[in-house]
TORKOL-4160 file (C-alpha; in steps of 0.2 Angstrom, whole numbers, padded with zeros to 4 digits, m for minus):
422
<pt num="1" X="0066" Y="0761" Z="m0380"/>
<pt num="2" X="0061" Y="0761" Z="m0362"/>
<pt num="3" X="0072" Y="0746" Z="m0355"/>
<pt num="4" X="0070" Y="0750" Z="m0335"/>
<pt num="5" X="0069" Y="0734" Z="m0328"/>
<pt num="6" X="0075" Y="0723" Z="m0343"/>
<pt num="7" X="0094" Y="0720" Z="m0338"/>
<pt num="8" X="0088" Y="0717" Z="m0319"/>
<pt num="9" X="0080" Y="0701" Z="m0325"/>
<pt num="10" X="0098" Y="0691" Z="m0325"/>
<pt num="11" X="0103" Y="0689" Z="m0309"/>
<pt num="12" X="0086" Y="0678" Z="m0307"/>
<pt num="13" X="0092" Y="0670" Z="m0320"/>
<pt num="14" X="0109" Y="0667" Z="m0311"/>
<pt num="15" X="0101" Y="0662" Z="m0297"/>
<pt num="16" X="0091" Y="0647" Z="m0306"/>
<pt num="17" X="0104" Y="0640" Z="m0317"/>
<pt num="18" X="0117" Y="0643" Z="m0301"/>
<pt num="19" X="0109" Y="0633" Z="m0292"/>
<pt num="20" X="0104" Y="0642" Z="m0276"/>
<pt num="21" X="0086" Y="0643" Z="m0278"/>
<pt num="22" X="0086" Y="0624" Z="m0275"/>
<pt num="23" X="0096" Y="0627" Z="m0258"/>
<pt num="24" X="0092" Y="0622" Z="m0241"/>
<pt num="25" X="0108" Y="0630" Z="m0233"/>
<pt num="26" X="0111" Y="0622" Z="m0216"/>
<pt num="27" X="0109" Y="0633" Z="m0199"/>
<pt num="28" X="0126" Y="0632" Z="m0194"/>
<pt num="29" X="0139" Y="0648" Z="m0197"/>
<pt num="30" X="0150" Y="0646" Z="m0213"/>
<pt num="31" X="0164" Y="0644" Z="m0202"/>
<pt num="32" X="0157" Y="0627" Z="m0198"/>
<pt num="33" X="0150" Y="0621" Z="m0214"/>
<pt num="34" X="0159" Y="0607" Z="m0225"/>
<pt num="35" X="0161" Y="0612" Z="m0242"/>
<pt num="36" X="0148" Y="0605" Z="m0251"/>
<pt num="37" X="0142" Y="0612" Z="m0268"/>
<pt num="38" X="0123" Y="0617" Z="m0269"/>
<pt num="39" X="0111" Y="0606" Z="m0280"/>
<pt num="40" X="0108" Y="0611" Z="m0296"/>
<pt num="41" X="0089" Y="0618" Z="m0301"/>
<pt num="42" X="0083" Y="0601" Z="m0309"/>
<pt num="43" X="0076" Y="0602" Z="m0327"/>
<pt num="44" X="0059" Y="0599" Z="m0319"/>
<pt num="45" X="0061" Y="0615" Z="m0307"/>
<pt num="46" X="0066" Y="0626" Z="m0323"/>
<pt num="47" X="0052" Y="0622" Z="m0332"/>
<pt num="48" X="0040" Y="0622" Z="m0316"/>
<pt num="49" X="0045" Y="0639" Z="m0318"/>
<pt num="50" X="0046" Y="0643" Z="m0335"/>
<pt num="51" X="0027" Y="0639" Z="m0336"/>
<pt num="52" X="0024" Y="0648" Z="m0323"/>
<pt num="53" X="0029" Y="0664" Z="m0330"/>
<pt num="54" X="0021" Y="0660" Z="m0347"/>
<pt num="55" X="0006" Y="0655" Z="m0338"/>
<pt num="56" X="0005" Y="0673" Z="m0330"/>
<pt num="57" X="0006" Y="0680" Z="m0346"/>
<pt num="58" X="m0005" Y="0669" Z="m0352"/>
<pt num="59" X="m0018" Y="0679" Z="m0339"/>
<pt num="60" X="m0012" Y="0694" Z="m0342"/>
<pt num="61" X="m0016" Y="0695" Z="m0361"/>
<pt num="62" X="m0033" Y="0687" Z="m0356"/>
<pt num="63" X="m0036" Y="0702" Z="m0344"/>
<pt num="64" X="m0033" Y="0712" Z="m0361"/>
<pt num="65" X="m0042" Y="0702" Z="m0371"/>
<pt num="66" X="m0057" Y="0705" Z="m0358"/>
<pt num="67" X="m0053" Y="0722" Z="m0356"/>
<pt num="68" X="m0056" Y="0725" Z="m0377"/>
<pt num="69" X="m0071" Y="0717" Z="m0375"/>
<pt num="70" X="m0077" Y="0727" Z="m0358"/>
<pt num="71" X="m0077" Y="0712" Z="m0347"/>
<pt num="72" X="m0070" Y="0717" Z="m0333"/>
<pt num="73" X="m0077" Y="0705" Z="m0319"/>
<pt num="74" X="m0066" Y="0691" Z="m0333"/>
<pt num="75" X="m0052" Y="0702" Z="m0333"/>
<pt num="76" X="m0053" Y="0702" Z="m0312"/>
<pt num="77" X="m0052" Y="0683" Z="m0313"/>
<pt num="78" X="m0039" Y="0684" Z="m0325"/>
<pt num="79" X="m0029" Y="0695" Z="m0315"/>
<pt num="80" X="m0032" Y="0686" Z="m0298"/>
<pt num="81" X="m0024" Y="0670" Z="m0307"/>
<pt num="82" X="m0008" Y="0680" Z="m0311"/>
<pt num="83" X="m0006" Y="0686" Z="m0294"/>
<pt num="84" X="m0004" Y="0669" Z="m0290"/>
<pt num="85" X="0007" Y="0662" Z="m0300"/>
<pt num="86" X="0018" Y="0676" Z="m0295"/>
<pt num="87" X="0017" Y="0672" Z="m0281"/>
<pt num="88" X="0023" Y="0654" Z="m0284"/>
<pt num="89" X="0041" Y="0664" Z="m0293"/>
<pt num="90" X="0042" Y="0675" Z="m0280"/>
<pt num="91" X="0041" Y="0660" Z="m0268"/>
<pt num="92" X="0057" Y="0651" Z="m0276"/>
<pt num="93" X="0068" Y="0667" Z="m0273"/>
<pt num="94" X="0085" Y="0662" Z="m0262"/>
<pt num="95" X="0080" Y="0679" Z="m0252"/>
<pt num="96" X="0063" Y="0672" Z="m0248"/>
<pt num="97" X="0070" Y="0659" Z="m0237"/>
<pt num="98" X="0080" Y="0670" Z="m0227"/>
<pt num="99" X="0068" Y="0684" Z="m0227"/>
<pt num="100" X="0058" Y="0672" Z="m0219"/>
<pt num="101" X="0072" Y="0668" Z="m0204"/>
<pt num="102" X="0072" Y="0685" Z="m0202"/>
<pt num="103" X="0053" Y="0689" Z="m0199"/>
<pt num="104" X="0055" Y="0674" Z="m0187"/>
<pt num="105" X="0067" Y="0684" Z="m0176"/>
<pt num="106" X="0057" Y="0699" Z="m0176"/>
<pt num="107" X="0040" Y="0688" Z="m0171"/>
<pt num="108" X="0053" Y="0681" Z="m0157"/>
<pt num="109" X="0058" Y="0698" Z="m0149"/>
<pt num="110" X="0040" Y="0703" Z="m0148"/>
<pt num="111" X="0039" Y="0691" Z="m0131"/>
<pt num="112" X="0055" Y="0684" Z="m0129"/>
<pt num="113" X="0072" Y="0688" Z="m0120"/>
<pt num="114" X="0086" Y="0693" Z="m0131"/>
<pt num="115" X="0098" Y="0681" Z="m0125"/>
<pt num="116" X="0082" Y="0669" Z="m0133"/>
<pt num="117" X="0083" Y="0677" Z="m0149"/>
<pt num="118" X="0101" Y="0678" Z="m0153"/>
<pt num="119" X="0105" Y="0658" Z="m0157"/>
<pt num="120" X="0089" Y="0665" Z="m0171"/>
<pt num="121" X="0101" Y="0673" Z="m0180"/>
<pt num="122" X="0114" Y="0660" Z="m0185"/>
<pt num="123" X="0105" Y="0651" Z="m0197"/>
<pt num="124" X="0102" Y="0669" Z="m0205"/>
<pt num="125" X="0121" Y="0669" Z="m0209"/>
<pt num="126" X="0122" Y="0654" Z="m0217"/>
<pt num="127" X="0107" Y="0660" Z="m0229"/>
<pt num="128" X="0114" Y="0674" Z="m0232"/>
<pt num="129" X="0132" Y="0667" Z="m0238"/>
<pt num="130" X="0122" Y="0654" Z="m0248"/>
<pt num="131" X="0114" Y="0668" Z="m0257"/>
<pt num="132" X="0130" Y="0680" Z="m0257"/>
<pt num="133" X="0132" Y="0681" Z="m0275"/>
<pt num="134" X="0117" Y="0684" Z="m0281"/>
<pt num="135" X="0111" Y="0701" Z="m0267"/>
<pt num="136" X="0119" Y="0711" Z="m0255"/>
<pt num="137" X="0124" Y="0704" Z="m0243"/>
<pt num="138" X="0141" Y="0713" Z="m0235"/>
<pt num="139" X="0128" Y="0726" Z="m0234"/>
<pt num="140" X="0115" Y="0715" Z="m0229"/>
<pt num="141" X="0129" Y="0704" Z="m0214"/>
<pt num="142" X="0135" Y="0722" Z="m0208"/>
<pt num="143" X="0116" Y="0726" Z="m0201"/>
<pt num="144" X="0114" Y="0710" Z="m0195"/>
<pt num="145" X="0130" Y="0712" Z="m0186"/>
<pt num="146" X="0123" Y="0727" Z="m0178"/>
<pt num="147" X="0108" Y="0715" Z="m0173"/>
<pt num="148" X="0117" Y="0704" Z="m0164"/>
<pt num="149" X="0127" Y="0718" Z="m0154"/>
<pt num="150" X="0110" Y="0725" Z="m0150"/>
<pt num="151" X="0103" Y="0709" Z="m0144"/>
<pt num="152" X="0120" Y="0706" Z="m0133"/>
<pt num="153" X="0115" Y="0723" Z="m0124"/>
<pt num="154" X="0097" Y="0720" Z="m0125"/>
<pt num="155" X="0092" Y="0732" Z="m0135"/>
<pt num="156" X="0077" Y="0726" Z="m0143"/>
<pt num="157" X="0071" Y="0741" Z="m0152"/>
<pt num="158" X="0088" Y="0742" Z="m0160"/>
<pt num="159" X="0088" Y="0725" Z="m0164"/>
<pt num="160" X="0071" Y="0727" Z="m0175"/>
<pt num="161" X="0079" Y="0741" Z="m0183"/>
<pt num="162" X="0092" Y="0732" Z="m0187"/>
<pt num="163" X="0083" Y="0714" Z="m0194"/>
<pt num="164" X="0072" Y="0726" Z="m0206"/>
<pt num="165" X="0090" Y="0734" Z="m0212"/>
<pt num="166" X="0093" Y="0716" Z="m0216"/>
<pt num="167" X="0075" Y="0713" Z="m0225"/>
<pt num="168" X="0078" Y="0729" Z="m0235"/>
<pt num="169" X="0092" Y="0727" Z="m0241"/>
<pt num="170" X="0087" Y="0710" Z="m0247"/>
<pt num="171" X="0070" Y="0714" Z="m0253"/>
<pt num="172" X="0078" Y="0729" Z="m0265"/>
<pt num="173" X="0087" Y="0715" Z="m0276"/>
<pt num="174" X="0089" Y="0714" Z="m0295"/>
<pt num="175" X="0082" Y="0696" Z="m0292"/>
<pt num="176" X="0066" Y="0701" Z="m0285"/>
<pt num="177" X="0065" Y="0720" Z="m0295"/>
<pt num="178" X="0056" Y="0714" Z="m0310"/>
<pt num="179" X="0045" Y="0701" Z="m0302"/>
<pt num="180" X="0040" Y="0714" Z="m0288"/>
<pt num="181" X="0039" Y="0727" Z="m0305"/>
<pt num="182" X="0026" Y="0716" Z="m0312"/>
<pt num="183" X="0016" Y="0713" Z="m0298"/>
<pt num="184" X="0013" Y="0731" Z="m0296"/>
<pt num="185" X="0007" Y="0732" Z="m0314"/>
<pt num="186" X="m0004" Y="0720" Z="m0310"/>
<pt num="187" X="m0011" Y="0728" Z="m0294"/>
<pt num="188" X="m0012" Y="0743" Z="m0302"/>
<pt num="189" X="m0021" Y="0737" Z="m0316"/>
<pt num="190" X="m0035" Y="0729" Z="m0303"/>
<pt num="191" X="m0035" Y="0746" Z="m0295"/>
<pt num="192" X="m0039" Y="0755" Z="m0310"/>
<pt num="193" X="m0053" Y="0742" Z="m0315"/>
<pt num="194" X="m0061" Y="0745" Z="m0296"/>
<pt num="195" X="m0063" Y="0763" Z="m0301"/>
<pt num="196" X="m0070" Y="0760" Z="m0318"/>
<pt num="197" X="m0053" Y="0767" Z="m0328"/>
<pt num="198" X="m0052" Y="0749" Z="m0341"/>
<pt num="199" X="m0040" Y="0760" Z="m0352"/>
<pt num="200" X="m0029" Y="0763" Z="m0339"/>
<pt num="201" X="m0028" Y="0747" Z="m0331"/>
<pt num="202" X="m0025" Y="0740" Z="m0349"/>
<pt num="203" X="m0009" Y="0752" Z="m0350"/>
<pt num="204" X="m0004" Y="0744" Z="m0333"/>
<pt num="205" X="m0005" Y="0727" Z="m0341"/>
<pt num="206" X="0006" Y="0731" Z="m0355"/>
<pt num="207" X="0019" Y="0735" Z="m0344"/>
<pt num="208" X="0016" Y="0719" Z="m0334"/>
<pt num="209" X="0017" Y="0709" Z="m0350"/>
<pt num="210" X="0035" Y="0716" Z="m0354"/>
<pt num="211" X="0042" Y="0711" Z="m0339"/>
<pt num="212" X="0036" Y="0694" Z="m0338"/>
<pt num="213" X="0044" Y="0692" Z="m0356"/>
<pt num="214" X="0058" Y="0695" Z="m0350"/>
<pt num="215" X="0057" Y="0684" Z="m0338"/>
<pt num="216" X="0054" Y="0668" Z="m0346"/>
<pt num="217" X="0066" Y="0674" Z="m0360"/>
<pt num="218" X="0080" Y="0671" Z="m0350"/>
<pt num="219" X="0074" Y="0661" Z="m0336"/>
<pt num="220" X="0092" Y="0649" Z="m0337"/>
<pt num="221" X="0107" Y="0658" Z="m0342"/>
<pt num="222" X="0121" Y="0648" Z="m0337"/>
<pt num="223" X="0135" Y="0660" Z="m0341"/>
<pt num="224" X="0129" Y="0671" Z="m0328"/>
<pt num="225" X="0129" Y="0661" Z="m0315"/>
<pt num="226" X="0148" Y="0653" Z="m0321"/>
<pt num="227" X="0153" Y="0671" Z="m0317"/>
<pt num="228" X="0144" Y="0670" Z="m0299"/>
<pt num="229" X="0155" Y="0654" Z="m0297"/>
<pt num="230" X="0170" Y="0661" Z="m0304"/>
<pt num="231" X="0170" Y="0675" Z="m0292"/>
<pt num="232" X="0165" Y="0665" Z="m0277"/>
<pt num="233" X="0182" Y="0653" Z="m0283"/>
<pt num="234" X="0193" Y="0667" Z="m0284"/>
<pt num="235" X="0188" Y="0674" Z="m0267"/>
<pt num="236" X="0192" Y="0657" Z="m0258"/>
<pt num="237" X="0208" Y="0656" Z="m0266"/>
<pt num="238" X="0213" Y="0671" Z="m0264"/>
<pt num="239" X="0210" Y="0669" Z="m0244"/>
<pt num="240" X="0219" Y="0651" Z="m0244"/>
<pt num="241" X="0200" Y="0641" Z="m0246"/>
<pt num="242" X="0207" Y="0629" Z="m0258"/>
<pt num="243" X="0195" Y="0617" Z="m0256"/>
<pt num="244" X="0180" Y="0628" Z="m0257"/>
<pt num="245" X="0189" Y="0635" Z="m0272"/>
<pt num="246" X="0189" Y="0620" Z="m0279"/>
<pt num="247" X="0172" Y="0615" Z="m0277"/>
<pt num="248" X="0167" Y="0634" Z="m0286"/>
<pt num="249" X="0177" Y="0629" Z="m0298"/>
<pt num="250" X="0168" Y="0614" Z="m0303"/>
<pt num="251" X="0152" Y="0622" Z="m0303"/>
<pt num="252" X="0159" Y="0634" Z="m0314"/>
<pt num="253" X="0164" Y="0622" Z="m0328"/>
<pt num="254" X="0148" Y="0612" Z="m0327"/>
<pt num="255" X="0139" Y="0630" Z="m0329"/>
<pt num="256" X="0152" Y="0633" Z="m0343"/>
<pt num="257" X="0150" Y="0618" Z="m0352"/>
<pt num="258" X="0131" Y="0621" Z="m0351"/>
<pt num="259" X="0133" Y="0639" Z="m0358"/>
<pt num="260" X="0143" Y="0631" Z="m0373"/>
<pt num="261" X="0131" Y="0620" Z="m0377"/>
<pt num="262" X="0115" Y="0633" Z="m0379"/>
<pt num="263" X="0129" Y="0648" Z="m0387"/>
<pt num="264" X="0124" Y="0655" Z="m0402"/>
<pt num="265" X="0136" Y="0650" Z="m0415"/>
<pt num="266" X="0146" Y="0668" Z="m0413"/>
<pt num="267" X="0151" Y="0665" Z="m0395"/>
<pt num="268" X="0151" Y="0644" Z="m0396"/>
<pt num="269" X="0171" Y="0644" Z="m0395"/>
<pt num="270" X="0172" Y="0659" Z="m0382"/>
<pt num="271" X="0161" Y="0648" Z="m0371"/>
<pt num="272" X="0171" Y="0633" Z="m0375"/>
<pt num="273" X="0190" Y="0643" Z="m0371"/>
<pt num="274" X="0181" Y="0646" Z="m0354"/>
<pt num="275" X="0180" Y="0629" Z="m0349"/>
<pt num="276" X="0193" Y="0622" Z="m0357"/>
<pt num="277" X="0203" Y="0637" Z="m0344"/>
<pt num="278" X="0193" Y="0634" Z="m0331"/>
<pt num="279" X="0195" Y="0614" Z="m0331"/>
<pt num="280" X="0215" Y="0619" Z="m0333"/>
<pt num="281" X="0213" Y="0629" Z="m0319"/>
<pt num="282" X="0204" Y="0613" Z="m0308"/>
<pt num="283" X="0218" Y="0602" Z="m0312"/>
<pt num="284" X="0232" Y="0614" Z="m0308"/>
<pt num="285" X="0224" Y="0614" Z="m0291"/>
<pt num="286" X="0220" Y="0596" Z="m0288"/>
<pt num="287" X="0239" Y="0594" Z="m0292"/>
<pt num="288" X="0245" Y="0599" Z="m0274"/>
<pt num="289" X="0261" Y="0601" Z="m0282"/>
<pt num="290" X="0269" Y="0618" Z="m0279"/>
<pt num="291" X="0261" Y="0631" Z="m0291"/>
<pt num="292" X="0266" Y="0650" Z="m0294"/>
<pt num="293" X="0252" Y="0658" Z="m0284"/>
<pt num="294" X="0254" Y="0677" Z="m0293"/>
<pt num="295" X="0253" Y="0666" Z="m0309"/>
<pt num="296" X="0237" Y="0656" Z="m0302"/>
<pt num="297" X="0231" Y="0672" Z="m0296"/>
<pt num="298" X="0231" Y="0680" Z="m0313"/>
<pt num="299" X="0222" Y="0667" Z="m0322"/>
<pt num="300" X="0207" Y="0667" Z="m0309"/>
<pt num="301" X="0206" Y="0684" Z="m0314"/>
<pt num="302" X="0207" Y="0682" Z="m0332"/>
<pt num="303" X="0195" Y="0668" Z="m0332"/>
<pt num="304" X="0184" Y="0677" Z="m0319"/>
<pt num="305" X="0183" Y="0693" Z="m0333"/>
<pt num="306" X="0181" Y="0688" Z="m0348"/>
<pt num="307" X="0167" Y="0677" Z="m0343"/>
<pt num="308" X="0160" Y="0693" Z="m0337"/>
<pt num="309" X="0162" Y="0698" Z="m0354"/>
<pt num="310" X="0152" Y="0685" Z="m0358"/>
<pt num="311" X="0140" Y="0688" Z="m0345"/>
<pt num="312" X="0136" Y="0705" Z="m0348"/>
<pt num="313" X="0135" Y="0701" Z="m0366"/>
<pt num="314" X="0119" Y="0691" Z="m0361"/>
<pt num="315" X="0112" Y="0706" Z="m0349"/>
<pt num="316" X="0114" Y="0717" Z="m0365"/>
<pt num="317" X="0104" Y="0703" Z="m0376"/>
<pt num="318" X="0090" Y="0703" Z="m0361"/>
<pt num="319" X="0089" Y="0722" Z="m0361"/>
<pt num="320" X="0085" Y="0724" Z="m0380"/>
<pt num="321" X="0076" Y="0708" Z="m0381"/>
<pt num="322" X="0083" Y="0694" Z="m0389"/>
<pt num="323" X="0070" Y="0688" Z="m0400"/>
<pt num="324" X="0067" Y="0705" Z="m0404"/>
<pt num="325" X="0083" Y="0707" Z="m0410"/>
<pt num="326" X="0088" Y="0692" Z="m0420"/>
<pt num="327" X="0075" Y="0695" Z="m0431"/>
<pt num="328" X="0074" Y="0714" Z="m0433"/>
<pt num="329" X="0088" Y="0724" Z="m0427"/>
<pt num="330" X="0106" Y="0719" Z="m0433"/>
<pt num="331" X="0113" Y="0736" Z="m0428"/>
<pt num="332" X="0110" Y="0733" Z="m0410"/>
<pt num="333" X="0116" Y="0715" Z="m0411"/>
<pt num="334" X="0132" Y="0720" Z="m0418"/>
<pt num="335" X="0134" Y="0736" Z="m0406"/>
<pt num="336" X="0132" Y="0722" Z="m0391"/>
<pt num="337" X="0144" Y="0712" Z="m0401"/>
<pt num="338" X="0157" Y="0725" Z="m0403"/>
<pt num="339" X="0156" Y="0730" Z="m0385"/>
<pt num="340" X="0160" Y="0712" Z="m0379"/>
<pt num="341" X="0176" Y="0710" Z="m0391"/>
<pt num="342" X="0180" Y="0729" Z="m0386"/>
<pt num="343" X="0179" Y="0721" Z="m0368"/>
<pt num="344" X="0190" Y="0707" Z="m0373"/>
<pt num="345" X="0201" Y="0718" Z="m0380"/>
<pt num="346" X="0202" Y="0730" Z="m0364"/>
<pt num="347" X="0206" Y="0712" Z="m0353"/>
<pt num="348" X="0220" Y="0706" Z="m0366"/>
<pt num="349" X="0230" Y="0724" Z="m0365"/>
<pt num="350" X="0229" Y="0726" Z="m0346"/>
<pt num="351" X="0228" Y="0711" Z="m0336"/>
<pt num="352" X="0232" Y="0698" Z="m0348"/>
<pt num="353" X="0247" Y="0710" Z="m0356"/>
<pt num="354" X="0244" Y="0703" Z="m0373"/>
<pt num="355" X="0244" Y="0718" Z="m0386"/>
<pt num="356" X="0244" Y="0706" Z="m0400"/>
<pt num="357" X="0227" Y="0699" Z="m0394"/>
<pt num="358" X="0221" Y="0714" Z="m0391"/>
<pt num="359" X="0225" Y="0720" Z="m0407"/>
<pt num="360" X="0213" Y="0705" Z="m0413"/>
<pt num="361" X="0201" Y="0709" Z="m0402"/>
<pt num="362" X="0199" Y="0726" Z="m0409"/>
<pt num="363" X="0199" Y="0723" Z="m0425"/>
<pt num="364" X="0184" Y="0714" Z="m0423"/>
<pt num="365" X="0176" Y="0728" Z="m0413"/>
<pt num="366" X="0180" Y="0739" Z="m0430"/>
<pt num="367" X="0172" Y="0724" Z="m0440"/>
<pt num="368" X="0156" Y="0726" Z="m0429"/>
<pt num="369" X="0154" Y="0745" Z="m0430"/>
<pt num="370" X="0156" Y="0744" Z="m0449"/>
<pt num="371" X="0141" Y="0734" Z="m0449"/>
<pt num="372" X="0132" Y="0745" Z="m0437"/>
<pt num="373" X="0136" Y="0759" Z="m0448"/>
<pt num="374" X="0131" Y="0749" Z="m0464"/>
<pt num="375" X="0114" Y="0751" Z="m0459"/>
<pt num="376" X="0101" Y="0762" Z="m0470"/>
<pt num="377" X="0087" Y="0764" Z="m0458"/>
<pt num="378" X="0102" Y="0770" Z="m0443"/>
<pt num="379" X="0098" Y="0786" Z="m0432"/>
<pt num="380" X="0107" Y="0800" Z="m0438"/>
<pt num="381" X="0113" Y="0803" Z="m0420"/>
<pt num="382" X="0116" Y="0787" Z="m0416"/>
<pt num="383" X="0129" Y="0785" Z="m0437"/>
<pt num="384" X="0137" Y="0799" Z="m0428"/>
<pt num="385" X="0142" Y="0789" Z="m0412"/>
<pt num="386" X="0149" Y="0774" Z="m0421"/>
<pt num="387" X="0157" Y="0784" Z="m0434"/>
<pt num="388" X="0167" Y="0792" Z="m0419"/>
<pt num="389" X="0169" Y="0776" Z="m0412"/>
<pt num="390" X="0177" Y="0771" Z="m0428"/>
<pt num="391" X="0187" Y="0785" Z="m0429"/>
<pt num="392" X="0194" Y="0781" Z="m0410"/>
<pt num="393" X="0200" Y="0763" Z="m0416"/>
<pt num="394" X="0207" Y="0771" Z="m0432"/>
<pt num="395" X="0217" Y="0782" Z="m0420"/>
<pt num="396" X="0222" Y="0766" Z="m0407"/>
<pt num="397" X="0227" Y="0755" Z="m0424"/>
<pt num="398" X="0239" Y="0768" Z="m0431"/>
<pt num="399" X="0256" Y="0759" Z="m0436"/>
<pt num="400" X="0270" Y="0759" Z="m0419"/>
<pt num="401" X="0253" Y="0762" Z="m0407"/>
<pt num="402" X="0251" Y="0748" Z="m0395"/>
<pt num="403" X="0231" Y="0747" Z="m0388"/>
<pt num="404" X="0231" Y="0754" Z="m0370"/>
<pt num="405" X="0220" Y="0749" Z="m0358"/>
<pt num="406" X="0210" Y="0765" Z="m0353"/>
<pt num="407" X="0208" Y="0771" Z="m0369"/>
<pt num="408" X="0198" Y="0753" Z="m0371"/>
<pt num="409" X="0190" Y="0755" Z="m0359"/>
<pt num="410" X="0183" Y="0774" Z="m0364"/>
<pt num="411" X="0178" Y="0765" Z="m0382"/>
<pt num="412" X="0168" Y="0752" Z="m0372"/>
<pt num="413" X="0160" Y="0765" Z="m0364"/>
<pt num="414" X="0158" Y="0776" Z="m0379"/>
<pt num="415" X="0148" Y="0759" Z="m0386"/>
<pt num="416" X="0137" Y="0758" Z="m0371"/>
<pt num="417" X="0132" Y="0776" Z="m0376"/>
<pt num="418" X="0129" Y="0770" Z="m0395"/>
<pt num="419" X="0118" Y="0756" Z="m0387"/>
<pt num="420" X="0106" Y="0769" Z="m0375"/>
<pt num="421" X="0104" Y="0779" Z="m0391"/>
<pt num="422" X="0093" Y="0767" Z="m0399"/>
């Protein structure tokens, strides 16, 4: 199965449901910023954007449909519609904003002093730590960094070296990957159809169509962007943040609690654990009392992995296709599964020093590989793999052996492998 671009689709999909794509952040540096939690993408923005992505596909299986019939001036027109309304997605991006600072600062050095430019870059920092969980931005603040030292010296060539550094490694994200993926289909497609290759430009459409699936697919996924907030919370607890830890972790719950209430039936309670921990969590902060802070500490990071679990378990749904799956293919739905409870199990060994949970967790691991293997139409290379998967637990549940952490953790990797076979 060619899945390139599938899994890259989530962290859009975190960006929406997270909130930032909604974000004006202010032009101050974080340092003076109160905390104040983004706004939430409105029902009305998600579906705004949800019709745009099936309007674009909408266009693009009319360019087929045009195509089949050999009329390419309709599928032209066609296609001209699409590469607008990608244009509208690609406009809601966090990274476009700040992209957008930053071509401003290079216009500015074009005819301006440095020492002009420089106060250009502040609000640049404050998009860029509105968006920090969702691109790269250490790598992203580091070159802009190296701007700033350069307009200090006035070095204005290093300077522009520098902003694009920024720009780049902003525009490689996996938020803009599958939308920038489908526009070049698109723009290939047109420049097949200009030198009279319809067959070609159709194959080009295909491709387009199979991202843009994916997109509207999974255009909210609020678990993902719970794990976003998670992480955030930890970080500013860890560094003495309390109240911006606080506020993350009140996102968090209301993301959580919103991921409970779409779950599929499987998950339901695992979403559900979440908050309630999270919410524990909240209140054990807003205490003030004295509280053990290794003890805190630990269940940040609990909390902050096994919604990751959870996360990823979504990323694996996106990258075989969800509605794919839940109608035709139960092996890779129950490899997924069994790769999230081997994850569990992996957390509850290690971190949460919980063998007996562990042992739970990878009992239903085993339950999901049996069912994999139950399957008469399976691979023969891919029976093999879960067989010695199944062998691996056998080995890990023998009477006086207690579930160690690494050897999870190769059995999770061993059912990623499983998963690429198909």
């Amino acid at each position: 199965m060619n899945r390139p671009n599938a899994p890259l689709v989530l962290a859009l999909s975190a960006l929406i449901s997270g909130g930032a794509l909604a974000a004006n952040p202010p032009a101050r540096i974080v340092e003076n910023q109160q905390v104040t939690p983004l706004r939430a993408i409105s029902p009305a923005d998600e579906a705004a954007l949800s019709r745009a992505a099936l309007k674009t596909l909408h266009h693009i299986g009319s360019a087929r449909a045009a195509l089949a019939r050999k009329d390419a001036s309709a599928a032209r027109a066609e296609l001209r519609q699409a590469d607008t309304l990608l244009d509208i997605i690609q406009a809601g991006l966090p990274t476009a904003q700040v992209r957008d600072q930053i071509r401003v600062a290079q216009s500015k050095l074009k005819y301006d002093d440095t020492q002009v430019v420089e106060p250009d870059l502040v609000p640049i920092y404050s998009s860029l730590d509105a968006i920090e969980d969702f691109a790269a931005v250490p790598q992203a603040r580091a070159h802009l960094d190296q701007a700033r030292a350069k307009l200090k010296t006035g070095d204005k060539p290093g300077a522009v070296r520098e902003l694009d550094a920024v720009d780049a490694a902003l525009l490689y994200q996996e938020a803009d990957l599958p939308l920038a993926a489908t526009r070049g289909f698109v723009r290939a497609a047109e420049s097949e159809l200009a030198r009279n290759q319809p067959q070609l430009a159709d194959a080009h459409l295909k491709a387009a169509e199979d991202n843009v699936v994916t997109y509207t697919a999974f255009v909210d996924e609020p678990i993902v962007a719970a794990r976003a907030s998670l992480a955030r919370a930890q970080r500013n607890y860890v560094a003495g943040r309390l109240d911006a830890a606080r506020v993350d972790l009140g996102r968090a719950v209301t993301q959580l609690d919103r991921a409970t209430a779409r779950a599929d039936a499987s998950v339901k309670q695992n979403a559900a654990d979440l908050a309630r921990d999270a919410r524990s969590l909240g209140t054990r902060l807003d205490s003030h009392a004295q509280v053990d802070a290794h003890a805190t500490r630990r269940d940040f990071s609990l909390l902050w992995h096994r919604t990751r679990a959870l996360a990823d378990r979504a990323m694996d749904y996106t990258a075989v296709g969800w509605n794919r799956l839940k109608t035709h293919n139960p092996v890779e739905r129950n490899l997924i599964e069994a790769r999230l409870y081997a994850r569990y199990a992996e957390i509850d060994a290690g971190l949460g020093e919980n063998p007996a949970r562990a042992a739970t967790d990878l009992a239903e691991t085993y339950r999901h590989l049996q069912e994999a293997n139950g399957a008469k139409d399976l691979a023969p290379h891919t029976r093999q793999a879960v067989e010695a998967l199944l062998q691996q637990i056998d080995t890990m549940r023998q009477p006086g052996r207690v579930p160690d952490a690494a050897q999870i953790a190769a059995l999770q990797g061993g059912i990623a492998g499983a998963l690429r076979t198909l």
